[in-house]
N, C-alpha and C positions, 0 to 999 in steps of 0.2 A: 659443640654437640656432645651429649652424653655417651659414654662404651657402654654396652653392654657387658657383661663379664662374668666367667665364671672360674673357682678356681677346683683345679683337680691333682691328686696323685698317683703316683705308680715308681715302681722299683729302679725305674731310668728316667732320664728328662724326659727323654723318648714316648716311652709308655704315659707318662701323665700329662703330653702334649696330645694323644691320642685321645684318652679320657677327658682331656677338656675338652678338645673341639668335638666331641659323640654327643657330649652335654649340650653343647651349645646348639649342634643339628638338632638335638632330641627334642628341645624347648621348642627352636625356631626351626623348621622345617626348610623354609623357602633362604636360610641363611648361605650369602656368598659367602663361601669360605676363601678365595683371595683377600678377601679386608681383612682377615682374623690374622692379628698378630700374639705374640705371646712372651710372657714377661716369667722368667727363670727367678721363681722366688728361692729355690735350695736346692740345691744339685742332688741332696740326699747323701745316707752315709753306709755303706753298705754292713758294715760293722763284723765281728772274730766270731767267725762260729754260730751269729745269729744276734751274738749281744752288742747292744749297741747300735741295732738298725732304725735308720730315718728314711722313710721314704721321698724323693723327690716332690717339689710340690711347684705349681706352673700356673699362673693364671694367663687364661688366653679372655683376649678383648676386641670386641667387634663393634665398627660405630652404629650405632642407631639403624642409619640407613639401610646398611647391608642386612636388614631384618626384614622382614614383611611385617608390615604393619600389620593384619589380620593373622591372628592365630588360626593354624590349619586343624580343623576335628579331625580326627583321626581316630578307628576303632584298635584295640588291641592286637591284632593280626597285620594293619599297618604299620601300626609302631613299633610289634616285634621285626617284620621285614626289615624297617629302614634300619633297625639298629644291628642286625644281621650284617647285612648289606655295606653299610659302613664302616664297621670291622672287617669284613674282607677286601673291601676295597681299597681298607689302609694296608695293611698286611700284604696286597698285592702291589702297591705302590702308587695308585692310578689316586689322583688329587684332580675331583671335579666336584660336580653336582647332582644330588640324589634327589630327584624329584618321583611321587608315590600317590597314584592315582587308583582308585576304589569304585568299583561300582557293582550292581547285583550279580555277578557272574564272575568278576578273576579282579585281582591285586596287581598292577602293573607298575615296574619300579624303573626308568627310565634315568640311565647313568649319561649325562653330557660332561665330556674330559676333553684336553688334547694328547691324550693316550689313553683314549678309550680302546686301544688295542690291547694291550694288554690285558683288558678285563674280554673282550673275546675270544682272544685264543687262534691259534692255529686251527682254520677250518669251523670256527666257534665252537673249540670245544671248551675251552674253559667258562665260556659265557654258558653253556648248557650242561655243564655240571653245576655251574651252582644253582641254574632253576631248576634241575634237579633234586640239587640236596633242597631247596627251600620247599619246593612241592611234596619233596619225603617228609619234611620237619612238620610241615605244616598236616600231612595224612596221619603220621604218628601222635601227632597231639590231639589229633581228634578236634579241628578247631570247627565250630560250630557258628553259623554252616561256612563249610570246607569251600574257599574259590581258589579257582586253578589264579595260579603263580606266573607271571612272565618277567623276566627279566630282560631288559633293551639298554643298547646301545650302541651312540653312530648309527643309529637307522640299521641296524644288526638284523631285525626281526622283519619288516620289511622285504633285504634281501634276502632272507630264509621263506618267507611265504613262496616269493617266487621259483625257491629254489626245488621248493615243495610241490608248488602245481606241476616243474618241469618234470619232477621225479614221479610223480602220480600217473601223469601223462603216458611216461615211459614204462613205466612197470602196467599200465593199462594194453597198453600195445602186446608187450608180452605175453601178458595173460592170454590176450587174444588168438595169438600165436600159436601160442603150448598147448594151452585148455585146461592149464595147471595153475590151481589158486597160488597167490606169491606173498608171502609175511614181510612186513617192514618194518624196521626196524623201532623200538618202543618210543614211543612220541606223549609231549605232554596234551591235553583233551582239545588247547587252543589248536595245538598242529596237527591232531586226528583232524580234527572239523574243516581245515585248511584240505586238506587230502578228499575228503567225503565231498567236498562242494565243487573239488574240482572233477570228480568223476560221477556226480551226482546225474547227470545229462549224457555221459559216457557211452555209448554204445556198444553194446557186448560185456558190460561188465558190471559187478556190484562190491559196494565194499560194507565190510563189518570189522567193530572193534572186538577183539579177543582178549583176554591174560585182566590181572587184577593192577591196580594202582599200585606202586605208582611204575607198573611195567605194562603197560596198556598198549598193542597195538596194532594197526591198520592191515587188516587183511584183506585183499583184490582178491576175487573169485571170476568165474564165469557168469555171463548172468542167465537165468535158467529159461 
């Protein structure tokens, strides 16, 4: 059976192990990266003062199989995501798989690892800075038309809905209580909308979104 194969460099084996398998994701989308092995063409020479520099050079090789036989279309705002997305997932160590789903309204990038923990974070915050930072890159470039960003994994977002309705719930109570509108804390438009549907029905109370992107968020009032 034929390998697939591409070769890559960078200033470490390290680094042109990275850029070959981003390559190889970037072609093949749907590619297991456990089949991808990799073959040390030149460790590189770092060379005096700058003279005399070779850079490392690596080809990594994937069989056939571990490809999806259908190439995935993909718009430009996908394909920046994943390749985002990829480099930090190397960077942070977590070796899985980046699958990146599109449709009329938001970009969803859906991380399966067996340490998808550490792309979560403590309390998910690491997982929600970086849909943060992708949701800011993506409002700063002005991408045309703009879809809200979610980043998942482990079934991450899932348990953040829920943790969202609890919290809507409970800050609705309050409201109720005091008689004093309550600000919460900036949310991307997917987890405003999470928030609005669950006090949509709410009795005694209304909610509106305040502030600009990408600091956007949900504020509980009275309802009049």
């Amino acid at each position: 059976m034929s390998n697939v194969t591409v070769e890559a460099t960078g200033e470490t084996v390290g680094e042109a192990k990275w850029a070959a398998l981003r390559e190889l994701e970037l072609r093949h989308p749907g590619l297991d990266k456990t089949a991808v092995q990799f073959e040390v063409v030149s460790e590189g020479e770092r060379g005096l003062l700058g003279v005399g520099y070779e850079p490392a050079r690596v080809v990594a090789m994937a069989p056939a199989d571990a490809v999806e036989a259908t190439a995935i279309d993909e718009s430009d705002a996908a394909g920046d995501l994943r390749a985002l997305l990829t480099r930090m997932t190397h960077v942070l160590g977590v070796d899985g798989r980046l699958d990146v789903h599109e449709n009329d309204e938001s970009l969803v990038a859906t991380v399966t690892a067996a340490d998808a923990g550490l792309l979560i974070g403590r309390h998910g915050q690491t997982i929600d800075a970086i849909q943060y930072l992708m949701n800011a890159i993506s409002h700063r470039r002005g991408d045309d038309p703009r879809k809200e960003i979610v980043v998942d994994a482990a079934g991450y977002r899932e348990r953040r809905r829920a943790t969202l309705e609890s919290l809507a719930l409970r800050t609705a109570e309050q409201v109720r209580a005091s008689g004093a509108p309550v600000e919460l804390d900036p949310m991307t438009a997917v987890e405003r909308k999470v928030v609005h549907l669950a006090l949509k029905e709410h009795e005694g109370v209304e909610t509106r979104s305040d502030g600009t992107e990408p600091n956007r968020y949900v504020v509980v009032v009275p309802a009049d």
